[in-house]
N, C-alpha and C positions, 0 to 999 in steps of 0.2 A: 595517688602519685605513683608512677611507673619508675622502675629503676634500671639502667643496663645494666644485664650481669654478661660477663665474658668469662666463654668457658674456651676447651678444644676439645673437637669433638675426634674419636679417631674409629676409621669407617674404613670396614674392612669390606670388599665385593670383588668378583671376575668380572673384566673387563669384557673377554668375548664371549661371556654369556651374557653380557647385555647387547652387544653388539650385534647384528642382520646385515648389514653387507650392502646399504641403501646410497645410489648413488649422489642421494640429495645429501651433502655434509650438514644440513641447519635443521635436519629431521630426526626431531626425536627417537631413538634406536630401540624397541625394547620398554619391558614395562619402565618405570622412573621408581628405583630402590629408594625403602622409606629410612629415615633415619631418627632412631628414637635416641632422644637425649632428653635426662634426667629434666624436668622443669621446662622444655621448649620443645619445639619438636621441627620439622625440616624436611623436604624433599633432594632428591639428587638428580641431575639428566645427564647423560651421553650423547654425545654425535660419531659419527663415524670415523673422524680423525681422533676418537679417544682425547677429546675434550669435554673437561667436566665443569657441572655445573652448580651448584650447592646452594639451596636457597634454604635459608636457618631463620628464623621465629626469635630472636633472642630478648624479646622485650616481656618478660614476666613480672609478675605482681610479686614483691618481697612478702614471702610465708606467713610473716608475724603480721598483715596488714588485717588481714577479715579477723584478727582474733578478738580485738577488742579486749588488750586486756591492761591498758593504760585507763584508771581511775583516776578520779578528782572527787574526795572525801566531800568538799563541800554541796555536789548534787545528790546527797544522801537525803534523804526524811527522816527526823524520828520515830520512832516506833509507836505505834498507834496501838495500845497495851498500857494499862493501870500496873505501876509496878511499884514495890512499895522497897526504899530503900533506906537498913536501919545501919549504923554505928552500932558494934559491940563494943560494948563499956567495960572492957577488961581493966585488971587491977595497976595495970601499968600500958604506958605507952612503947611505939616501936622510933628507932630514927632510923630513916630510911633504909627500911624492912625491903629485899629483893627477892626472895624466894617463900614460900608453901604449901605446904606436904599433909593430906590427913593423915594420922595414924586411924583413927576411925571416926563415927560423926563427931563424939563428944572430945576427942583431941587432937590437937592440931600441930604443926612443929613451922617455924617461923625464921628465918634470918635477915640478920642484917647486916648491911656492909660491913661494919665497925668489928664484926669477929663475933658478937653473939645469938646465941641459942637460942631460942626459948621456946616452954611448951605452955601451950594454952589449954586449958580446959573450958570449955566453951558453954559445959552448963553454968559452973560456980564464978567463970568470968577471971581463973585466978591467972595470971603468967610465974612462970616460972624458970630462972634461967640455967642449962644445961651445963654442968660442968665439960669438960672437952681439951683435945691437945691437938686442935686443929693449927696447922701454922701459915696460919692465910694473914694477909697485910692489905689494909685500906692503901691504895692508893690509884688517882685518879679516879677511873670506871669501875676499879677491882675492888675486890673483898671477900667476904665471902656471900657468895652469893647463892644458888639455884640447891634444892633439896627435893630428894625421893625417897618413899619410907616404901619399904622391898625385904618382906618376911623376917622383919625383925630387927633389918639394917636400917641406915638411915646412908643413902648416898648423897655427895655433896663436893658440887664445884666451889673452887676456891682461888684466891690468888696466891701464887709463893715468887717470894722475892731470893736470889742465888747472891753469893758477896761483892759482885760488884754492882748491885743496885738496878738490877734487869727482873724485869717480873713476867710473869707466864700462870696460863692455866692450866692448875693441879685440880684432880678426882682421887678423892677419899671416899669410904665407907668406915663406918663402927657401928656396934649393937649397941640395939636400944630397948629397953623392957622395963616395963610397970616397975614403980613408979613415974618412970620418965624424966628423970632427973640426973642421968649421966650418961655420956656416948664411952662407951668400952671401948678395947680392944682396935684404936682408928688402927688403918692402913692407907697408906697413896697408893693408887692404884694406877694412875697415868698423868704424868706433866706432859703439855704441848714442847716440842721441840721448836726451832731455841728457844731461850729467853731476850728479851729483846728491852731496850730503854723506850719504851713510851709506854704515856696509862690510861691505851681507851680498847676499844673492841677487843673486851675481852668472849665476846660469846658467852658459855657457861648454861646454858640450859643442857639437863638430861631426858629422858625417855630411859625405860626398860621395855621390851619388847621380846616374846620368847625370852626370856633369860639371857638378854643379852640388852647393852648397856650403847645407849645412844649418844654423844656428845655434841655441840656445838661449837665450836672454836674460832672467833673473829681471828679477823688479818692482823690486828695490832696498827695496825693504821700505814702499813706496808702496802699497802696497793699489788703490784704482784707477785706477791710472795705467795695469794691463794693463787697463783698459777702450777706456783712447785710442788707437785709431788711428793718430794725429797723431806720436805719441810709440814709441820701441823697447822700452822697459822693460816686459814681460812679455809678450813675441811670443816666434814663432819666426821667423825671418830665412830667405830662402833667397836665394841669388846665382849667377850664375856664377862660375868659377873665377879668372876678372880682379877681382870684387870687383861687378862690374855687377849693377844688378838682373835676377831673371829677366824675359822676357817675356810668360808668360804668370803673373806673379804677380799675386793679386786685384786690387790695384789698376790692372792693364791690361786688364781682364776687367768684373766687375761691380762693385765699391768702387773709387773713382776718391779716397773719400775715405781712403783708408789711404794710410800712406806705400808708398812701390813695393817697398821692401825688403822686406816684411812678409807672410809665409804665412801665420800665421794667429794669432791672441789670446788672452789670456785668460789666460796661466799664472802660476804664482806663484813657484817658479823649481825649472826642471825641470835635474837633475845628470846625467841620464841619457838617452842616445838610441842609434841604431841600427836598420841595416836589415836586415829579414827574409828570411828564401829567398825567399820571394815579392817582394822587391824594394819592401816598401812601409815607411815608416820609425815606431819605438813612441821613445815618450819614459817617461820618470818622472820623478816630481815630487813636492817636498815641499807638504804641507797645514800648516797653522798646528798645532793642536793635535789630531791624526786629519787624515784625507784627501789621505794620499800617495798618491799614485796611476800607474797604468802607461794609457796612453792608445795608440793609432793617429792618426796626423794626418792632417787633412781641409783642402784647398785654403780658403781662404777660413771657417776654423771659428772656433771662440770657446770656448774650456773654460768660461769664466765667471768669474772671479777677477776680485774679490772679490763679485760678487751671490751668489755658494754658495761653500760651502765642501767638497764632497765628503764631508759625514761629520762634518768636524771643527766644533771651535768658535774662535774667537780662545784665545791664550795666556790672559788673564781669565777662560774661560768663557763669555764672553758669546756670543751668535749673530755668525756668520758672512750679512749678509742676511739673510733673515727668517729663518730656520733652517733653511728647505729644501735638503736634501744638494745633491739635483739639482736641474735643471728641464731639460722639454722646448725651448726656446731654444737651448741648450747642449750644447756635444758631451759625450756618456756616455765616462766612461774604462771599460777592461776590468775594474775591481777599483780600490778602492779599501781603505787601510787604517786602521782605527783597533781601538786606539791605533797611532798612528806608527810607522813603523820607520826614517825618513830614508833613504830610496833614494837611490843616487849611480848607477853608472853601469849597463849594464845590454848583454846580448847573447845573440843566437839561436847556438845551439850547432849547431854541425856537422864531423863529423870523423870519424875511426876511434875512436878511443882509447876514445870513450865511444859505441859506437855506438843504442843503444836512446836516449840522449838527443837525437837529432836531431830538430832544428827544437822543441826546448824550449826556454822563457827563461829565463837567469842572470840573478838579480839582487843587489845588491849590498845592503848594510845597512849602514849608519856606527853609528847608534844601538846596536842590538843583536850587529852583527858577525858579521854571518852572509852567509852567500852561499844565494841560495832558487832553488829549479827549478820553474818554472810551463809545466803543457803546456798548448797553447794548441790550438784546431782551431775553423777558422771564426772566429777571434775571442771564441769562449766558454772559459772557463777549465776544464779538464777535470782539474786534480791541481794542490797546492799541498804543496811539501816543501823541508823545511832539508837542505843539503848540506854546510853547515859551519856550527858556532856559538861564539862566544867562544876562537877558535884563536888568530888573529893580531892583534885589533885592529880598529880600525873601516875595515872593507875601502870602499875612494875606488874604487877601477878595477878591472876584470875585461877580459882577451881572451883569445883561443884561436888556437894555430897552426897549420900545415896538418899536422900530426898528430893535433890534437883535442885538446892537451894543455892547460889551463886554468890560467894566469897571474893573477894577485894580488898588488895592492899596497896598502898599509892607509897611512891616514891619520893616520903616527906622527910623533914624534920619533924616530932613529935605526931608518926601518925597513926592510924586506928586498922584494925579489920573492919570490912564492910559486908552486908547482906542485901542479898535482894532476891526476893520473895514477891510471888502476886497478891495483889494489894487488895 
């Protein structure tokens, strides 16, 4: 489907250097000046009463058409691979565990919405709950949620509620050291600005990267508030590891009007982040109704949220923006999915255990509860397949340990770690 774009073109040329002096008026004067415009392209004529003539191309194919990058989960296959998937029988169970962290193979650090810690030791199966003075609050989406273990820290998004009953996402860090059984010394290191009354997108996934500290921060259920700048609700945050902004974040660079915390905009709230062998960092992120999506992020970019909607439409049906999935303004994610599948967390595989899966992406499903493998090369999507489906529950978290072994935690009441290993 072809779309009309109208543009104006502005064309600058000498008239009587096209001009010869012919006394036929209906005869073209002179070569015919080319006129290049961005996306179409056009010719010009003269006559010798310096009447012009302008013939323009304006009928181009919208950019995002050849990408291919609207999916449909259900023309997946499952993996054609013996894969043997165990239940760790630890000494206690989790309720609805959203975040973790190795500290190394044999330990593990664990959260769950409700405000608790805990570490696992994964050979003797023990759990053990972290003492802490984190001041995070269940409510709605929020909690405490997403954890990174970072020479000896433990980082950790959270929800904090201010006194008139408005909550926001706060990052903390405290030490943590053998035996594992208390976070020292916490610090809040950054609250999203505002705080706002609703309790869903909250984001909350981190990344470390170079020593520097990635965030993810949904809209809050604002729709264009990730348009503002001015505001944290639906960026991605980057900092140093003290909580400081970077220095070369956009706004020390070319946007002076963003706030300094702020890499880059637009999202609607992304569950899922993570960085690649090649050291560059992808996100996922929930669309309204269609257009979850898995992106790469770009210093200074803008997904678009809410002028598109990737695919989907508002919960009503109604358009998302004028209906346009994409636009060129706007950064392209890798894939986008409709209908939905609610991606949460997400990770580039690398290890022994599964060795032909290296540098393919894991990703997680709450909706449908599956865990999906996408090989990826150059940033185009080369294979799309289910690894697991309706096993455990709505899988929140995926990691891998320096065996390749592939760890899962679902988004239950009373739920378990999971392993998968070839069988």
């Amino acid at each position: 489907m072809k779309k009309l774009i109208v543009f104006t073109a502005l064309i600058f040329f000498s008239i009587s250097a096209c001009s010869q002096g012919n006394e036929d008026n209906t005869e073209i004067l002179g070569p015919s000046p080319k006129i290049m415009i961005e996306g179409g392209s056009g010719s010009l004529k003269i006559d010798s009463k310096n009447n012009v003539e302008v013939d323009l191309d304006l009928t181009i194919e919208d950019p995002w058409k050849n990408k291919n990058i609207i999916r449909n989960f259900n023309d997946y296959e499952e993996i054609n691979q013996s894969i043997k998937l165990t239940r760790v029988d630890t000494s206690e169970v989790f309720d609805n565990p959203w975040g973790m962290a190795f500290i190394n193979d044999s330990h593990l650090i664990v959260t769950e919405k409700n405000g608790t810690l805990s570490h696992i030791n994964l050979e003797s199966k023990s759990v053990k709950k972290l003492a802490h003075n984190i001041p995070s609050v269940q409510y709605g989406q929020g909690g405490l949620l997403d954890v990174v273990y970072h020479k000896k820290f433990l980082y950790l998004s959270f929800t904090i509620e201010d006194a008139n009953g408005k909550t926001t996402t706060a990052i903390g860090r405290g030490q943590l050291s053998d035996p594992y059984n208390k976070l020292e010394n916490f610090e809040i290191l950054f609250t999203a600005l505002p705080f706002i009354k609703d309790g869903k997108h909250y984001g909350s996934r981190l990344v470390i990267k170079d020593n520097m500290l990635f965030i993810s921060v949904g809209e809050r259920g604002q729709g264009s508030i990730a348009q503002d700048p001015l505001t944290h609700p639906g960026s991605i945050i980057r900092l140093n590891l003290d909580g400081t902004p970077a220095k070369d974040n956009p706004h020390f660079l070319d946007k002076n009007n963003w706030l300094p915390e702020i890499f880059q905009i637009g999202v609607r709230n992304p569950q899922g982040m993570t960085l690649s062998l090649d050291n560059e960092i992808y996100i996922s992120s929930h669309g309204a109704k269609g257009g979850d999506f898995i992106a790469k992020l770009t210093s200074g970019g803008n997904f678009g949220w809410n002028k598109i909607g990737w695919g989907g439409t508002n919960y009503s049906g109604s358009k998302i923006g004028d209906g346009d999935p994409f636009k060129k303004e706007f950064d392209y994610p890798l894939l986008s999915w409709v209908p939905s599948i609610a991606p949460s967390d997400l990770i580039f595989y690398s290890g022994p255990e599964f060795p032909n899966w290296n540098g393919s992406l894991l990703v997680t499903s709450l909706k449908f509860e599956m865990l999906l493998k996408i090989d990826i090369d150059n940033n185009n999507i080369l294979k799309e397949q289910i690894v697991l489906k309706e096993k455990i529950g709505r899988i929140r978290d995926v990691d891998v340990n320096s065996l390749g072994e592939i760890f899962l935690i679902s988004d239950e009441p009373k739920s378990y770690i999971w392993k998968l290993t070839k069988n």
